[in-house]
matplotlib code that plots the C-alpha trace (Angstrom):
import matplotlib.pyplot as plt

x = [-1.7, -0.1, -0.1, 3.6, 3.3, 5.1, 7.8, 5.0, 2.1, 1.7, 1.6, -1.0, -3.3, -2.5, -3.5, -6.9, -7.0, -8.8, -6.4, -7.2, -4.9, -3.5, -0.7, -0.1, 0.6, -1.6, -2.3, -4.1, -6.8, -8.0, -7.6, -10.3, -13.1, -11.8, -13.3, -11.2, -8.2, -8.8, -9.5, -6.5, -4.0, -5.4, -5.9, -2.7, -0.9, -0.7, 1.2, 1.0, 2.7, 3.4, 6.5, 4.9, 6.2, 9.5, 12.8, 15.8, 19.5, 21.1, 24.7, 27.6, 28.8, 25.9, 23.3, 22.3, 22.0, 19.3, 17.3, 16.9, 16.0, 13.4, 12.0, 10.3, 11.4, 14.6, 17.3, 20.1, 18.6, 18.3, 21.4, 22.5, 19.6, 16.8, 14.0, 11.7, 8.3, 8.6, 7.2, 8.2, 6.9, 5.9, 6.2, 2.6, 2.2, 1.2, 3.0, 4.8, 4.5, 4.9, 8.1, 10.0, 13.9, 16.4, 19.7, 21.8, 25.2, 26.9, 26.5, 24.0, 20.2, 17.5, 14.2, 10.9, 7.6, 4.5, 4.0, 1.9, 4.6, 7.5, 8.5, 7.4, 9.3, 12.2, 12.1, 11.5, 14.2, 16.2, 15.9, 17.6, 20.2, 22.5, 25.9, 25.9, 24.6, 24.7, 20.7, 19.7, 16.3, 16.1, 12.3, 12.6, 14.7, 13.1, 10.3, 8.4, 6.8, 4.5, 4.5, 1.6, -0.1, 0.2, 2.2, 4.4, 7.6, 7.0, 6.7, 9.6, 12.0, 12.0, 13.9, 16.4, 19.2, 19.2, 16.7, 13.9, 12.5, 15.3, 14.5, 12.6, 9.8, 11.1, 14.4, 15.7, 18.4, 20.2, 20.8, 20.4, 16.8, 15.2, 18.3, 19.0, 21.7, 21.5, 17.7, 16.3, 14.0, 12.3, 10.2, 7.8, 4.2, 1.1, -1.6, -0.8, -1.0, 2.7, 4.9, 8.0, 8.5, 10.9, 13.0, 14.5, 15.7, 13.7, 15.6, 14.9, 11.3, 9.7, 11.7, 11.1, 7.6, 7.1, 9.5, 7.4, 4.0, 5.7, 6.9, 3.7, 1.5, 0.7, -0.3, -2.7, -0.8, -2.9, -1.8, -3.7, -5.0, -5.0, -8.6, -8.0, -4.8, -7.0, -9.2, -6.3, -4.6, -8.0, -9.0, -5.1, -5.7, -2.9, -2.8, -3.0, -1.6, -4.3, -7.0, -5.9, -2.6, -2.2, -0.8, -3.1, -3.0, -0.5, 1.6, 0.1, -3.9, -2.6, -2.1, 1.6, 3.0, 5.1, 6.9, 7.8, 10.7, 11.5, 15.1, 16.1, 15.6, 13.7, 11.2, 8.9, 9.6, 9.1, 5.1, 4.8, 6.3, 4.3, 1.2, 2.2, 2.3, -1.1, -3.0, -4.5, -7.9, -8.9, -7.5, -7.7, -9.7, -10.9, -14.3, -16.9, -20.4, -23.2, -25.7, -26.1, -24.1, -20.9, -18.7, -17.0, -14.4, -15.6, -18.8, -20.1, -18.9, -21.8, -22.5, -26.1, -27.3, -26.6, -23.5, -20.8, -17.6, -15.5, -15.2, -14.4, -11.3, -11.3, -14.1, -14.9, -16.8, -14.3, -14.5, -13.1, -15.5, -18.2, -19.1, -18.8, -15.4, -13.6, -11.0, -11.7, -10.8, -13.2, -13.2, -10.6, -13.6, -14.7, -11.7, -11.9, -12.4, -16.1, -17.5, -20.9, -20.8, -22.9, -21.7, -24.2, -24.6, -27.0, -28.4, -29.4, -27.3, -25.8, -24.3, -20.9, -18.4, -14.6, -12.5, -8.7, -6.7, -6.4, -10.0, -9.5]
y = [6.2, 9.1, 11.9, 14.0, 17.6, 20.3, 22.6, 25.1, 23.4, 25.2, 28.4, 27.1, 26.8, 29.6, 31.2, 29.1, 27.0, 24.4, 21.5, 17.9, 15.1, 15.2, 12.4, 11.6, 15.0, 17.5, 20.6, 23.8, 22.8, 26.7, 29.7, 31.8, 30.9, 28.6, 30.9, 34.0, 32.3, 31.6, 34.8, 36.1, 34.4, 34.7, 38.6, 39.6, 37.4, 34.7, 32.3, 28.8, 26.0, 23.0, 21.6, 17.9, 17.6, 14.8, 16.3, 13.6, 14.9, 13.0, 13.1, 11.8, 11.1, 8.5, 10.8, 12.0, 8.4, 7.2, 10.5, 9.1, 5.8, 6.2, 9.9, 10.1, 14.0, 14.3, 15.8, 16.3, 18.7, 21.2, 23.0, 24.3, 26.6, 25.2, 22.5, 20.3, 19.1, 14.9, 11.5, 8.0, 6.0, 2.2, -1.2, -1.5, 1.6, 3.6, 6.5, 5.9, 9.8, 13.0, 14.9, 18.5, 17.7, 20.7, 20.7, 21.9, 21.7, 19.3, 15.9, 17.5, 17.2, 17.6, 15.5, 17.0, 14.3, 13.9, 13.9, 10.8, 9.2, 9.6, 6.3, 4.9, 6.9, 6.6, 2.9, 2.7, 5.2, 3.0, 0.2, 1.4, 2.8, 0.5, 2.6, 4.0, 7.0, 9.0, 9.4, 11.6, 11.8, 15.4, 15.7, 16.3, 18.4, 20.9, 23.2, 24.8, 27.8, 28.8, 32.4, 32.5, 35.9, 38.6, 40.3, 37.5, 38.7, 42.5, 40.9, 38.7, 41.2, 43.3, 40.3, 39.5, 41.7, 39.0, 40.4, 37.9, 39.1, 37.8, 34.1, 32.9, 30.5, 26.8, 28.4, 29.1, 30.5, 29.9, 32.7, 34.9, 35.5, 37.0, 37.5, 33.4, 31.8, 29.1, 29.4, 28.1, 30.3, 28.7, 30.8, 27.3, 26.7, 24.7, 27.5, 29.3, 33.0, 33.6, 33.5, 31.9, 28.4, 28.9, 26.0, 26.7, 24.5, 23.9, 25.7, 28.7, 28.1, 30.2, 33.0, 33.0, 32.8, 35.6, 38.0, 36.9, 37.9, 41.2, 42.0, 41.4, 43.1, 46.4, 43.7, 42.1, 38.8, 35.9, 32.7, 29.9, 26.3, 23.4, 24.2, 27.1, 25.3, 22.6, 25.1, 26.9, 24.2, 22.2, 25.8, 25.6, 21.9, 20.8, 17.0, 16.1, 12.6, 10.0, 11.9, 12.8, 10.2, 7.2, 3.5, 3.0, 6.0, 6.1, 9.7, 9.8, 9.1, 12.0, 14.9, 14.5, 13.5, 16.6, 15.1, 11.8, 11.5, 8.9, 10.3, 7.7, 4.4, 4.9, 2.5, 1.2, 3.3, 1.0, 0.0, 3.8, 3.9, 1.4, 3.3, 6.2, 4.9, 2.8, 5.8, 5.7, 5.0, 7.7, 10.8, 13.2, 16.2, 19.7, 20.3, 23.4, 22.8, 24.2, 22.7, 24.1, 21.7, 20.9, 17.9, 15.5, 12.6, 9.5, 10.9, 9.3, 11.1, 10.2, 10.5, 12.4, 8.5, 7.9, 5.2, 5.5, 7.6, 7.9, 9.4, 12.5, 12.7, 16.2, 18.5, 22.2, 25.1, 27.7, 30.8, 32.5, 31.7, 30.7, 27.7, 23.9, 22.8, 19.3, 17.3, 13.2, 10.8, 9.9, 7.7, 9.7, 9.9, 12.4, 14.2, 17.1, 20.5, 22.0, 18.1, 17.8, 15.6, 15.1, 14.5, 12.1, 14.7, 12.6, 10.2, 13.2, 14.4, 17.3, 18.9, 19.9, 21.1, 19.3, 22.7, 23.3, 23.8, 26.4, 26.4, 30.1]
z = [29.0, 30.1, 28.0, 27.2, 28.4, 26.2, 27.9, 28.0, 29.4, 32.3, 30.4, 28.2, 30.8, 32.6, 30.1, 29.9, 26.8, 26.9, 26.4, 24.8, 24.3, 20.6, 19.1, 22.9, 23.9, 26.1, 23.8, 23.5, 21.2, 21.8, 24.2, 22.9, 19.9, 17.0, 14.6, 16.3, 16.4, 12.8, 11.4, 13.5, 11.4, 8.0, 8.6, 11.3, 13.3, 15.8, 17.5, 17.7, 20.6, 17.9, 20.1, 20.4, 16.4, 16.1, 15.0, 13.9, 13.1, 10.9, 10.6, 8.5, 4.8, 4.5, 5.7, 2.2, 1.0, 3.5, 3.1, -0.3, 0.3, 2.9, 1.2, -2.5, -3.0, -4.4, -0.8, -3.2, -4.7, -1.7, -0.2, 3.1, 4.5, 2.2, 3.7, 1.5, 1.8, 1.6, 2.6, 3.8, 1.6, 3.0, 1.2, 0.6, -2.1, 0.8, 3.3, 6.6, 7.4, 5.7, 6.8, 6.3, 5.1, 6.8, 5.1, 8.0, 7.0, 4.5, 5.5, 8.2, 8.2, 10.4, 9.8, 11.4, 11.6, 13.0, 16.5, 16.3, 14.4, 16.0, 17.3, 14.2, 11.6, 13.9, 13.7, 10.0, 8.9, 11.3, 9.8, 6.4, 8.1, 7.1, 6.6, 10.4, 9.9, 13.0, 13.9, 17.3, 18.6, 19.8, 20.1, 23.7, 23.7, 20.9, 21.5, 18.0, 17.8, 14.8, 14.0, 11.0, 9.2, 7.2, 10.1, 11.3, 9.5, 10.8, 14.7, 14.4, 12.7, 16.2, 17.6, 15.1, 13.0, 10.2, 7.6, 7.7, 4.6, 2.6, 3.6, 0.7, 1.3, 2.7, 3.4, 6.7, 9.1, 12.5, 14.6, 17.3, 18.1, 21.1, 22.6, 22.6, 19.8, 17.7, 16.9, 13.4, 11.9, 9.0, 6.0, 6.5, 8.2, 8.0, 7.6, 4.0, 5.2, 5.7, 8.4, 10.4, 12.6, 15.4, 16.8, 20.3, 22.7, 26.0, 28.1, 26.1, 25.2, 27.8, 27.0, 23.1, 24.1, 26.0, 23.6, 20.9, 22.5, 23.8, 20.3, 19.1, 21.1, 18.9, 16.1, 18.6, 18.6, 20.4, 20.9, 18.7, 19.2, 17.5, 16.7, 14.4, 12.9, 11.2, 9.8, 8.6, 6.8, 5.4, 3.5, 1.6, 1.3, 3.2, 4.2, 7.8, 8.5, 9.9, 7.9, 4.0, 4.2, 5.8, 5.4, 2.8, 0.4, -2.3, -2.3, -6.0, -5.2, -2.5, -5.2, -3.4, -6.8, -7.1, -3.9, -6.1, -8.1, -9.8, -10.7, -7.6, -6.4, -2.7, -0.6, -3.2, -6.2, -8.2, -7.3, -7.2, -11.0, -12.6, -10.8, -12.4, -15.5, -15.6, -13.7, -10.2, -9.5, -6.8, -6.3, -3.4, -3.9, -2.5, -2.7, -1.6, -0.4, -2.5, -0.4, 3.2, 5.9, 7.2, 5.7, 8.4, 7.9, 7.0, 5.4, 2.2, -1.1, -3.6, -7.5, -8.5, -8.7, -5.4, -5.7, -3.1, -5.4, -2.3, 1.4, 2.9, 4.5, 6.1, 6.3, 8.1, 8.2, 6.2, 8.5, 5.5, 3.3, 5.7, 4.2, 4.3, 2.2, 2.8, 1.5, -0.1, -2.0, -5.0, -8.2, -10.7, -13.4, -10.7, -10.0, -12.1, -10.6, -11.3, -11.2, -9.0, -6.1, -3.3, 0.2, 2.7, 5.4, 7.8, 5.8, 3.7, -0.2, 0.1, -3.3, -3.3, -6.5, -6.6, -6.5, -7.2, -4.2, -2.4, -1.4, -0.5]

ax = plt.figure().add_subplot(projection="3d")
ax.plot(x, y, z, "-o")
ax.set_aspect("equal")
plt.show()
């Protein structure tokens, strides 16, 4: 299969990351050392090349009506220059893909998924579209940047006369940045230590780039991997589709019940409901090693007896806190933060304590 190339591949490797195929796509998984690249963003600034993500614009008086069938957050209750956090939830009680919601303009939106999903949510949101709502798939078209850290806002305000630091957290604007129009800057991001997203169109992706780095320079901006972007995200206990939610996982056994309203009918609400209301079984959970070792998916989550509880999902070594944390789903009886667990770290029991999110 041949893998899709970002507008900036050649860039990327100019600049010698190491690239690995990701969701179909040929990516920077790192330029420099994943733990670099890490502590970059959580102490100063950095940027990151996320353009193999899906956008949809959906347009018309119906758009608003199949945004609520096919999401479980409530869209009418964003307005113009606000985004939510949402899912597609399947038939089956489980999730299609998780998704950002942009409202662009009345009776505008813009729908942002997972790379590895693309083709798939496209499908299933078009298969409720049953009122012609206008849907365009402009995800090659659209190049992302992520601009995450402490100093992200101070770099990107030397390209820009709209006061970023107004734009309150999932809000966004569209403006003139770098000297290009019509570019979205969103208060959004996948790494919980602050920062902008940037959407551009190709043409101007190369330029954006570089003013970005050029602004950045007396911050020390470096641009960051894939690498350091799963570390980033697992220590605020952020969900990464195909790990932590799938097909099969509910978005309540996900912690993603704050996402769920049942103040509308949507795909399966009902199922999800009555799960509500009788309790789930499992629920996804953050935990911290105690023992020395490093959690990986699809280890063994164990009770002190030794009886499988559940699986990890998601696991790293923090660089922050430089030890082992993860992300899995275990029995509810063992849900509760502080509750001992032991993770089967080659063939061996490693303890580990279930820990409110953010791990950091």
């Amino acid at each position: 299969m041949d893998l899709k190339k970002v507008q900036l591949n050649d860039i990327h490797e100019k600049l010698g990351a190491k690239m690995v195929p990701f969701a179909g796509y040929n990516m920077p998984v790192r330029y420099t050392k994943d733990i670099e690249e890490h502590n970059k963003v959580r102490n100063s600034v950095g940027i990151f090349d996320v353009s193999h993500m899906g956008e949809f614009m959906l347009k018309g008086p119906k758009a608003l009506d199949l945004i609520q069938r096919v999401t479980s957050n409530d869209a009418s209750k964003i307005v113009i220059g606000q985004a939510q956090y949402s899912c597609l939830p399947n038939e089956d009680g489980g999730i299609v893909d998780d998704l950002l919601v942009y409202k662009m303009a009345e009776e505008e939106y813009m729908l942002v998924v997972n790379a590895s999903n693309i083709e798939k949510d496209w499908n299933w949101i078009s298969k409720y579209n049953t009122d012609d709502v206008e849907m365009t798939n402009i995800s090659d078209d659209m190049s992302l940047f992520a601009v995450q850290g402490p100093k992200a806002t101070q770099v990107l305000q030397k390209l820009t006369t709209i006061d970023l630091s107004a734009i309150k957290f999932y809000h966004f604007t569209v403006g003139t940045f770098g000297g290009v129009q019509d570019v979205i800057m969103s208060a959004t991001g996948y790494t919980g230590a602050g920062g902008f997203e940037i959407y551009v169109k190709n043409s101007d992706a190369e330029k954006i780039w570089n003013e970005i780095l050029k602004a950045g320079e007396p911050e020390g901006i470096q641009p960051i991997g894939l690498g350091a972007r799963d570390t980033l995200r697992m220590e605020m206990g952020f969900c990464l589709y195909g790990n932590d939610i799938d097909d099969t996982t509910s978005p309540l056994e996900a912690g993603l019940g704050w996402i769920t309203k049942f103040t509308k009918e949507f795909t399966n609400s009902a199922a999800l409901k009555q799960q509500k209301e009788e309790g789930i079984t499992k629920k996804l959970v953050g935990f911290k090693m105690e023992d020395k070792g490093i959690p990986r998916k699809d280890y063994e989550i164990h009770d002190a007896d030794g009886n499988v509880i559940g699986r990890v999902t998601s696991g790293t070594m923090s660089p922050t806190l430089g030890q082992g944390i993860g992300l899995g789903y275990v029995k509810k009886e063992f849900a509760s933060p502080e509750t001992e667990i032991f993770i089967s770290v080659r063939n061996k029991p490693l303890k580990a304590l279930v820990k409110k999110l953010p791990l950091i």
